[in-house]
C-alpha positions in Angstrom: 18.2 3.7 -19.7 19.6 6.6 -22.1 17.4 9.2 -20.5 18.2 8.4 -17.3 21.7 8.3 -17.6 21.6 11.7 -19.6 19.5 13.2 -16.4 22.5 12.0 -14.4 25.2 13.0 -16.0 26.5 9.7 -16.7 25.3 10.0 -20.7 28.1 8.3 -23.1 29.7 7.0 -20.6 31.8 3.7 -20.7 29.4 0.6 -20.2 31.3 -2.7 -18.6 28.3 -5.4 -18.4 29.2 -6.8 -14.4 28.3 -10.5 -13.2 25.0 -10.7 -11.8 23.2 -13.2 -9.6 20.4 -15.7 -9.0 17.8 -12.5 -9.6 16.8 -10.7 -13.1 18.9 -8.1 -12.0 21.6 -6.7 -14.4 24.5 -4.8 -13.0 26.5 -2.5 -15.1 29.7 -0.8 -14.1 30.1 3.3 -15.8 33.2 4.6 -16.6 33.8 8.4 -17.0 36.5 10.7 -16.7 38.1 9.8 -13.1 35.7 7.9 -11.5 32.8 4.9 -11.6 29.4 4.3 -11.0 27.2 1.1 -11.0 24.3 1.1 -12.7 21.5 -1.0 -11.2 18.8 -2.5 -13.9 15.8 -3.9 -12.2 12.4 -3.6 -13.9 10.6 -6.4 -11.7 11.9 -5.5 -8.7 11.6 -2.5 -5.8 14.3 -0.6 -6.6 13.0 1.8 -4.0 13.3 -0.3 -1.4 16.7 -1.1 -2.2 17.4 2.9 -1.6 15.1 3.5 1.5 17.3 0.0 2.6 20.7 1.4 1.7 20.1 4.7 3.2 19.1 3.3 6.8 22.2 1.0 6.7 24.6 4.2 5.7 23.0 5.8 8.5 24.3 3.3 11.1 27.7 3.6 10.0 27.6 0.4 7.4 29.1 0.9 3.9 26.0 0.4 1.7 26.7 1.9 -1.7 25.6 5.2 -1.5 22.5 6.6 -4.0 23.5 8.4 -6.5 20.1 8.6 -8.1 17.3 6.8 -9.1 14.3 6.1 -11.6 11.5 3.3 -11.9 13.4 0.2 -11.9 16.7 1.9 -11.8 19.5 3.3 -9.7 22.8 4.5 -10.0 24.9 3.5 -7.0 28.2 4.2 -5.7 31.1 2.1 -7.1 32.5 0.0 -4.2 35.5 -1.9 -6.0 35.7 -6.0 -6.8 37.2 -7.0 -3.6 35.2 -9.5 -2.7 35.8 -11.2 0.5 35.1 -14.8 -0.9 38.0 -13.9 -3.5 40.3 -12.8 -0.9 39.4 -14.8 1.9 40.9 -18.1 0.0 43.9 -16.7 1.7 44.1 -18.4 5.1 46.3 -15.9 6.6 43.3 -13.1 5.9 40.5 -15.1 6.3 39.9 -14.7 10.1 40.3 -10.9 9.6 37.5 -10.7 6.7 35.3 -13.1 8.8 35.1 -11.1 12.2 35.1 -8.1 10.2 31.6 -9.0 8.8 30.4 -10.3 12.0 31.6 -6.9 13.7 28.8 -5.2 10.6 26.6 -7.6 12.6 27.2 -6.5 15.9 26.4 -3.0 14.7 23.4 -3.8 12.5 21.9 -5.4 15.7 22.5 -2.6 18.1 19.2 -0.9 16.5 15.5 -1.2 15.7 15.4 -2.9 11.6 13.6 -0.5 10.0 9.7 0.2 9.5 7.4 -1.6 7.2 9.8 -5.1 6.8 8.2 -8.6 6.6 8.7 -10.3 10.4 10.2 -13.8 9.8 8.1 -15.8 11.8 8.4 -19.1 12.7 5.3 -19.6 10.4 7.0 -17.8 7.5 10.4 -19.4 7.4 8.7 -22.7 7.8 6.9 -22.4 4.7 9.7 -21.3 2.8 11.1 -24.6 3.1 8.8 -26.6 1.0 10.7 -25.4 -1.7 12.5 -28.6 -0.8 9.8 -30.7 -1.4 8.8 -29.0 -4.4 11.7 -29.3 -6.7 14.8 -31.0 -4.7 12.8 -34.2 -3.8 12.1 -34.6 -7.2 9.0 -36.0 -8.4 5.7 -35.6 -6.8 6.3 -34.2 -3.4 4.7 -36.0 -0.6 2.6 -33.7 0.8 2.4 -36.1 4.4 6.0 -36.4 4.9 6.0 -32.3 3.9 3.2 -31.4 6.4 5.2 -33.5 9.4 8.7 -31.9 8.5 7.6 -28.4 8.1 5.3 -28.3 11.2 8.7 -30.1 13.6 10.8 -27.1 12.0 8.0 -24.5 12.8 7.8 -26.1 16.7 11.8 -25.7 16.5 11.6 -22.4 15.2 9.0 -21.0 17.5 11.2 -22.4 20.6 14.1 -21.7 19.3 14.7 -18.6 17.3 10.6 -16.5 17.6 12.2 -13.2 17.6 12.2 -10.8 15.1 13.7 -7.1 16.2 16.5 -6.9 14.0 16.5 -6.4 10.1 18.1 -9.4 8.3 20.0 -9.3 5.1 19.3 -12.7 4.1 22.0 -13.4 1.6 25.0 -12.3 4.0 27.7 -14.3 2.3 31.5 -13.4 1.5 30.2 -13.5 -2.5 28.1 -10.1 -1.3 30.4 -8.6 1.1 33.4 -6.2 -0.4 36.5 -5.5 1.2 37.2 -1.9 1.8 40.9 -1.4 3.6 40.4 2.2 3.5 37.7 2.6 5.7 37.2 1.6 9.4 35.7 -0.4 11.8 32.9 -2.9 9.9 32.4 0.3 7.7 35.3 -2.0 6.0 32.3 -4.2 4.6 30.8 -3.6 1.9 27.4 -4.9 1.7 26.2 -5.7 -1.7 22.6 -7.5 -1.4 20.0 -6.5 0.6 16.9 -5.6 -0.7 15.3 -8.7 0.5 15.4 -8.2 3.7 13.1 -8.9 6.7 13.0 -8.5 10.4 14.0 -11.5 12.0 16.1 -13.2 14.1 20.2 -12.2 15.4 21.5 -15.8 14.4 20.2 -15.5 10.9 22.6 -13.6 8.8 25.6 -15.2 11.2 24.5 -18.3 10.2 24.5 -17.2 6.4 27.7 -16.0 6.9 29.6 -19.4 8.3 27.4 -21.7 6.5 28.4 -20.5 3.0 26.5 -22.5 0.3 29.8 -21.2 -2.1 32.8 -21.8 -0.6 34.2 -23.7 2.6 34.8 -21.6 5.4 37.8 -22.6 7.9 35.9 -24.6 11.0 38.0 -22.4 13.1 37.3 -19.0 11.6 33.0 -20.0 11.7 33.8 -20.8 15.2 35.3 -17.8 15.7 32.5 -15.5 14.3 30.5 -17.4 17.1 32.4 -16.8 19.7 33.3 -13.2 18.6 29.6 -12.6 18.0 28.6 -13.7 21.6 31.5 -12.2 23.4 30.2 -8.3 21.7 26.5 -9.2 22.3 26.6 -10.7 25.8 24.0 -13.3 24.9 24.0 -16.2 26.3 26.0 -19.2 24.8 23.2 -22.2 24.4 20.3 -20.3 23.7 22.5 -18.7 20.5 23.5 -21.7 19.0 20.2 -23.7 19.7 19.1 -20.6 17.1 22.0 -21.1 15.1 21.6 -24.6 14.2 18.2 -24.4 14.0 17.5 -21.1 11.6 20.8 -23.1 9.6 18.5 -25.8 8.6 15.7 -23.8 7.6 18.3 -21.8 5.3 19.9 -24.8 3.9 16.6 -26.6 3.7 15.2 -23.9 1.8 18.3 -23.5 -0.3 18.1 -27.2 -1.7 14.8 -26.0 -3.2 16.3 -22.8 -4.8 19.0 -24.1 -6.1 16.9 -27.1 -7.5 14.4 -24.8 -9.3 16.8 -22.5 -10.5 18.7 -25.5 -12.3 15.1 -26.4 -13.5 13.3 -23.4 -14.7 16.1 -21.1 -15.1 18.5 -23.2 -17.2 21.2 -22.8 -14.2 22.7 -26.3 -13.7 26.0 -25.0 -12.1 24.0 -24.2 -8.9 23.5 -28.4 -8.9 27.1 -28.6 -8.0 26.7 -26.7 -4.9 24.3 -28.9 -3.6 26.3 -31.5 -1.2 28.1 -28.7 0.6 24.5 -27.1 1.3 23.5 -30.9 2.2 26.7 -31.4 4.0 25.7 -28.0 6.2 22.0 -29.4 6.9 23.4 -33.0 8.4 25.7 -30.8 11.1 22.8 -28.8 11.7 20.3 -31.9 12.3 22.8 -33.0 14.4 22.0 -30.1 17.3 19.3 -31.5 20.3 17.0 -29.0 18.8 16.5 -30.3 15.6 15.6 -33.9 16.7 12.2 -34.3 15.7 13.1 -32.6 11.9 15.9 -35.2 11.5 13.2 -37.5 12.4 10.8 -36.3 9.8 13.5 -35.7 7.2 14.7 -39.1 7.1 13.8 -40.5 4.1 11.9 -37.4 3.0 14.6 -35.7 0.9 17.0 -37.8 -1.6 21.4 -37.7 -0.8 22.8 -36.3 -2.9 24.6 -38.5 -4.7 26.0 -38.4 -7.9 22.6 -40.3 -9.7 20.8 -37.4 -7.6 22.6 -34.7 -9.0 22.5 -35.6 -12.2 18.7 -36.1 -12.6 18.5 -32.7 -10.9 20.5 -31.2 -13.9 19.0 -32.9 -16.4 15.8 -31.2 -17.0 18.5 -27.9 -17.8 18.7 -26.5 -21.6 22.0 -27.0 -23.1 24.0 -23.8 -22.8 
């Protein structure tokens, strides 16, 4: 890290360790005389992806941090502040503004092509990224019948629902990666933090992310909102998008339970446990659409409530911290 901070310029300068997330990732903020950088530490990951990502986002106007340089599992990135919009947005009165703000970077993002060479979630794909579920929030020996019936009534749902895949998807679009930036215009006011797992799927996906929060509570009427805001820039039609909605929803959340589970598990993060009935609460609303019938079918019984015995079991296995 020395060396490539000497290359840089940044050499001796002030080190403030930053939160980081769910990933080995380790984010460091850099002080020097008048101005900051962020120092991005990531050994396991494709760091330059992350750049070839952030570059075709600052192309279309977004506000991805800008690349300052970069090195085998590191990169030094533009500073964009703390100003989180799931800090801010626990203001009602400013909520609404922050929410159609990021669905505005949505509109924009889905006015072109995603770029070349990113993974198409299929319906296949996101199917199988559910049996996370099964794997580590049922608990137990998962049941690989119950599994195989659930996982191919979301895949029929998925493929009638929400095939497409011609726009690039942030996957973890959430007001926890978003920044608020009053300075700039238009949805170059978003920030956008967390991208560099993104794929080439479908237009209600990251909308979806966005108004089904697995952090905080967003105002019924502001997620409505982003709906309604969304369709009215996009000219889709109505039904169709919130078939897709509902449906891509419950994959997330599905596959969410899971994460969170085995993060609690094999990452000694039980705090992600407490999260768990809003993500739950998230998936019943979804079931609830006409085009998730047969996966509320096959999902009752398959998964355990999460009730306060459930929860606790799924900490237990945590180390002390």
């Amino acid at each position: 890290m020395t060396a490539f901070l000497d290359r840089t310029g940044w050499g001796g300068a002030r080190a403030e360790p930053l939160a980081g997330d769910a990933s080995s990732r380790r984010y460091t903020r850099l002080w020097r005389t008048g101005e900051s950088a962020i120092l991005m530490d990531d050994p396991d990951g494709d760091v330059a992806l992350f750049a070839r990502l952030a570059r075709h986002l600052r192309a279309l106007g977004l506000s991805a941090p800008d690349i300052l340089a970069e090195a085998p599992g590191q990169l030094l990135l533009e500073d964009l502040g703390d100003g989180l919009i799931a800090r801010l947005a626990g203001d009602p009165a400013r909520e609404m503004e922050l929410y159609l703000c990021a669905t505005d970077v949505l509109v924009m993002l889905h006015r072109h092509a995603p770029p070349p060479g990113l993974t198409a979630a299929t319906p296949d794909l996101l199917a199988r990224m559910t049996d996370l579920a099964f794997d580590h929030y049922a608990m137990g020996a998962p049941d690989p019948a119950r599994r195989d019936v659930a996982t191919a009534a979301l895949h029929q749902a998925l493929d009638h629902h929400a095939p497409d895949t011609d726009v690039m998807i942030l996957r973890d679009y959430h007001a926890e990666n978003i920044l608020w930036l009053p300075d700039r215009s238009g949805p170059a006011r978003a920030g956008l933090l967390d991208f560099q797992d993104a794929l080439a799927g479908h237009r209600a996906y990251d909308l979806v992310s966005l108004i089904e929060d697995a952090r905080r509570d967003v105002a019924p009427a502001v997620a409505e909102a982003c709906i309604t805001h969304y369709l009215a820039k996009t000219g889709l039609p109505e039904a169709p998008f919130r078939a897709a909605l509902a449906v891509l929803g419950a994959q997330r959340n599905l596959r969410i339970l899971g994460v969170f589970a085995r993060l609690a598990a094999s990452r000694g993060k039980p705090g992600y446990i407490d999260l768990i009935p809003r993500v739950w609460g998230h998936l019943q609303a979804d079931l609830r659409h006409p085009a998730l019938a047969a996966v509320a079918e096959a999902l009752q019984g398959a998964l355990p409530a999460p009730t306060p015995e459930t929860l606790q079991r799924l900490k237990s296995p945590c180390p002390m911290p």
